[in-house]
N, C-alpha and C positions, 0 to 999 in steps of 0.2 A: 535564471533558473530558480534563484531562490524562493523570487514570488509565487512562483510556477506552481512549486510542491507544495508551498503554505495556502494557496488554493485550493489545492487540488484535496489535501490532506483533511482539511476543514468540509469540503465536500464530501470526504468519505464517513467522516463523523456525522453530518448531517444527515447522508445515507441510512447508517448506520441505525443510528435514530427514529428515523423514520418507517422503520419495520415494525408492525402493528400490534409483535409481541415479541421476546424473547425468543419461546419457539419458531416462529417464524425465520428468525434467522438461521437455521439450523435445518428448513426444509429445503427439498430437491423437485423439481418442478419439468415436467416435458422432455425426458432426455438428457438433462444438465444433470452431469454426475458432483459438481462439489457447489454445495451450499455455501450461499453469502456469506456465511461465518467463517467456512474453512477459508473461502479467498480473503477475506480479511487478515484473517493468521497469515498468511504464504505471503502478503504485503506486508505484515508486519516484519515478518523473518527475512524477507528479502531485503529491504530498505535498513533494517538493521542491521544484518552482515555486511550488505555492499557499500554503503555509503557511511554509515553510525559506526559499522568495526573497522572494516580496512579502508576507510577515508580517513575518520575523525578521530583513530582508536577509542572509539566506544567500545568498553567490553562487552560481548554477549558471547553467548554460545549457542546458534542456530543448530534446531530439530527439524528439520523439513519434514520429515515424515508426519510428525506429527501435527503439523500445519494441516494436514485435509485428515488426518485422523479425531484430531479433538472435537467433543461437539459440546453445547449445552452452556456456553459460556453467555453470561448477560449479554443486551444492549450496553449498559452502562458500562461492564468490563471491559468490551469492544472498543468503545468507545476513548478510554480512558487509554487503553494501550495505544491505540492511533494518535491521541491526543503525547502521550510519550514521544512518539517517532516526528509527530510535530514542533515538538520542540528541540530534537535535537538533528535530523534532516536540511533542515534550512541553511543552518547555521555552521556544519562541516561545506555543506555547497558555497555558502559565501565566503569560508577564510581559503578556498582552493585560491592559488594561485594560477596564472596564466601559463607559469613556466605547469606547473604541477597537472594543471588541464589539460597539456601537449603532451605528458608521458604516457606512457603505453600502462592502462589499467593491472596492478600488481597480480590480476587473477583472468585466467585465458577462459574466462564463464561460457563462450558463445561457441568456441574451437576457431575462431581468429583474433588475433590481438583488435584492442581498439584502445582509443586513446582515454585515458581517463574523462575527457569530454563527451565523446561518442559513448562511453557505456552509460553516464548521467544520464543523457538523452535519451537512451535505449529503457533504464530503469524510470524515466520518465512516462516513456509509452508504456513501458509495463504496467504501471499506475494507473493509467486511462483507460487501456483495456480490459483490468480487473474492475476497475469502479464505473466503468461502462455495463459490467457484467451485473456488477451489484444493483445498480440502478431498473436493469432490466427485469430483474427476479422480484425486483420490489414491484415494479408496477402490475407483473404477471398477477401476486399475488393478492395485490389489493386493488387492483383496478384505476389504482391513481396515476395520473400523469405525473409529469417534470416537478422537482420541487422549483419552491421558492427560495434558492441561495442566499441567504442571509450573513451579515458582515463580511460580504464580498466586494 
């Protein structure tokens, strides 16, 4: 799993990147109520609470709210916070133990228990699905295809 998110994570910085302006990030396009920026925040705050505070105790102190509230934040600020959660994401995932993987995740997020394994995985799809999303907005608004994933 560890590869997984250091993937995936890199790809959403490249995303991220890849938006033609600042502003850009921050527009809403055909219907989609939260702009690539907000979802960017709501991965950042999500990945940080579930995994970065009550995996690795990483302190933070998630605002959800204001995850799809904030707007105006750079490419580069973007950027640089995802590139944070990359660094410290991976690396609570790899010192899990197996015994620690089999327990029942400390926090009932979903309304059924799941194992600390299963809710990894779970915040793994989350991840895909959001930077599925991102990806999509980007090419709505610039016409460009698939990037080129670069030190993948």
């Amino acid at each position: 799993m560890k590869r997984l998110y250091e993937r995936d994570l890199t790809r959403l910085i490249q995303e991220i990147e890849a938006f033609p302006s600042d502003e850009a990030l921050w527009e809403i396009r055909g219907g989609v109520t939260n702009a690539a920026g907000n979802l960017v925040l709501h991965l950042e705050g999500n990945l940080r609470e579930f995994i970065g505070r009550q995996l690795g105790g990483v302190p933070y102190q998630r605002e959800r709210e204001k995850e799809f509230s904030t707007r105006g934040l750079s490419r580069a600020e973007l950027a640089a916070r995802i590139a944070g959660v990359r660094e410290i994401v991976p690396g609570v995932i790899e010192r899990l133990s197996a015994d620690e993987l089999a327990q029942v995740y400390p926090q009932n997020v979903l309304g059924v228990d799941l194992t600390t394994h299963q809710f990894v995985v779970h915040l793994y799809g989350h991840l895909n699905w959001h930077l599925g999303q991102i990806d999509y907005l980007r090419r709505v608004m610039t016409g460009d295809g698939a990037l080129k994933l670069q030190g993948l």
